[in-house]
C-alpha positions as CSV (number, residue, x, y, z in Angstrom):
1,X,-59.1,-52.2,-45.8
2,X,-60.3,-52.8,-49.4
3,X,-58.1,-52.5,-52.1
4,X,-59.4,-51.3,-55.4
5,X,-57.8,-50.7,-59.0
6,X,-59.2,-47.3,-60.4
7,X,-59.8,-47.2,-64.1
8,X,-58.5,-44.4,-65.6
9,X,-62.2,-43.0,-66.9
10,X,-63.0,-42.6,-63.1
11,X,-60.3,-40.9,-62.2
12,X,-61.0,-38.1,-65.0
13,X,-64.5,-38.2,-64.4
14,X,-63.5,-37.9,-60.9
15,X,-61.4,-34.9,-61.5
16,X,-63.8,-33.4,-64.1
17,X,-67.1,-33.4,-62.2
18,X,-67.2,-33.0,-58.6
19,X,-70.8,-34.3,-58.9
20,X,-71.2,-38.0,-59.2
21,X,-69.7,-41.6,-57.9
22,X,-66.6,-41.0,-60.2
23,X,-65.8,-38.1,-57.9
24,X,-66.7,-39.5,-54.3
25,X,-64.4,-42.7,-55.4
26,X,-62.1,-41.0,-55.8
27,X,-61.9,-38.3,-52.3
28,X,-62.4,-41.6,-51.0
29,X,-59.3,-43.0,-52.2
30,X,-57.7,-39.3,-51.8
31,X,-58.6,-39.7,-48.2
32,X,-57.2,-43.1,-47.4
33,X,-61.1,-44.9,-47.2
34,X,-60.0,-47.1,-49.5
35,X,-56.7,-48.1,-51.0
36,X,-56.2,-47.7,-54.7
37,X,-54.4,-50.8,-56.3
38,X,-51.4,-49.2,-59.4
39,X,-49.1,-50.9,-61.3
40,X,-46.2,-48.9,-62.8
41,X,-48.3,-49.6,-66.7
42,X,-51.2,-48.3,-64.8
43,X,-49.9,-44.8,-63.2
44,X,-48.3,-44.7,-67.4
45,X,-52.0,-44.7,-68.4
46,X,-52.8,-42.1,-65.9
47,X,-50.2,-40.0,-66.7
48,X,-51.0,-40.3,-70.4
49,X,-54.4,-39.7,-71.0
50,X,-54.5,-36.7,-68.0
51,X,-51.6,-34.8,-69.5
52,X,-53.0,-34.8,-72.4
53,X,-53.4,-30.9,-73.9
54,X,-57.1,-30.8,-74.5
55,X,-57.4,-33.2,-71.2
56,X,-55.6,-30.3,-68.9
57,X,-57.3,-27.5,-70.5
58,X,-61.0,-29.7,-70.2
59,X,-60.3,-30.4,-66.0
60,X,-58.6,-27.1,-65.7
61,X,-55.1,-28.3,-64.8
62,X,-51.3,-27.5,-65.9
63,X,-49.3,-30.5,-66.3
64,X,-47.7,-29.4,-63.1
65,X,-50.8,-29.4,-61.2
66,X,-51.7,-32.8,-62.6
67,X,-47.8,-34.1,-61.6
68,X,-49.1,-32.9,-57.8
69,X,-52.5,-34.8,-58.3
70,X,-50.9,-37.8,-59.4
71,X,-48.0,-37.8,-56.6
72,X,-50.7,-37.7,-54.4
73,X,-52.5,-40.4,-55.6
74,X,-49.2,-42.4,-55.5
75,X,-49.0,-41.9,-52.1
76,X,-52.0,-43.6,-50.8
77,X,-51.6,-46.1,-53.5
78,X,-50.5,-49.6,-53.5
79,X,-48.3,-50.6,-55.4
80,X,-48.7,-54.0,-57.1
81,X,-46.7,-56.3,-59.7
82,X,-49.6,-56.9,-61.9
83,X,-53.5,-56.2,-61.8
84,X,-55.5,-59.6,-62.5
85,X,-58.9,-58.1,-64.3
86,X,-62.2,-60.5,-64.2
87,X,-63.9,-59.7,-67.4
């Protein structure tokens, strides 16, 4: 199975449009297609830019709905020490 680290633009995006690649990604990686890669500094950024106020309110989301997204993405995560990125 391939293993994949999400950056955090394509998850909002994702969550934002249900539209384009952003969104497929990630019901791909909702639905266990692929295996999203997070580190615990990773799910931080998650957590941080998607709970913003003006972020919830843009996707449509209470911070509790966004705490049930994100458990659910931890779910059919990975989780991994560190994420090596090729520049």
């Amino acid at each position: 199975m391939i293993v994949a680290t999400l950056d955090t633009d394509i998850v909002f995006s994702g969550l934002y449009s249900n539209r384009g690649a952003s969104h497929q990604i990630l019901r791909a990686a909702l639905s266990e297609e692929f295996t999203p890669a997070i580190s615990v500094p990773l799910f931080l950024e998650y957590e941080a830019v998607l709970k913003r106020p003006h972020n919830l309110q843009q996707l449509g989301f209470t911070s509790e709905s966004m705490d049930t997204f994100l458990t659910g993405l931890l779910h059919v995560a990975a989780r991994i020490e560190r994420i090596y990125y090729l520049w």
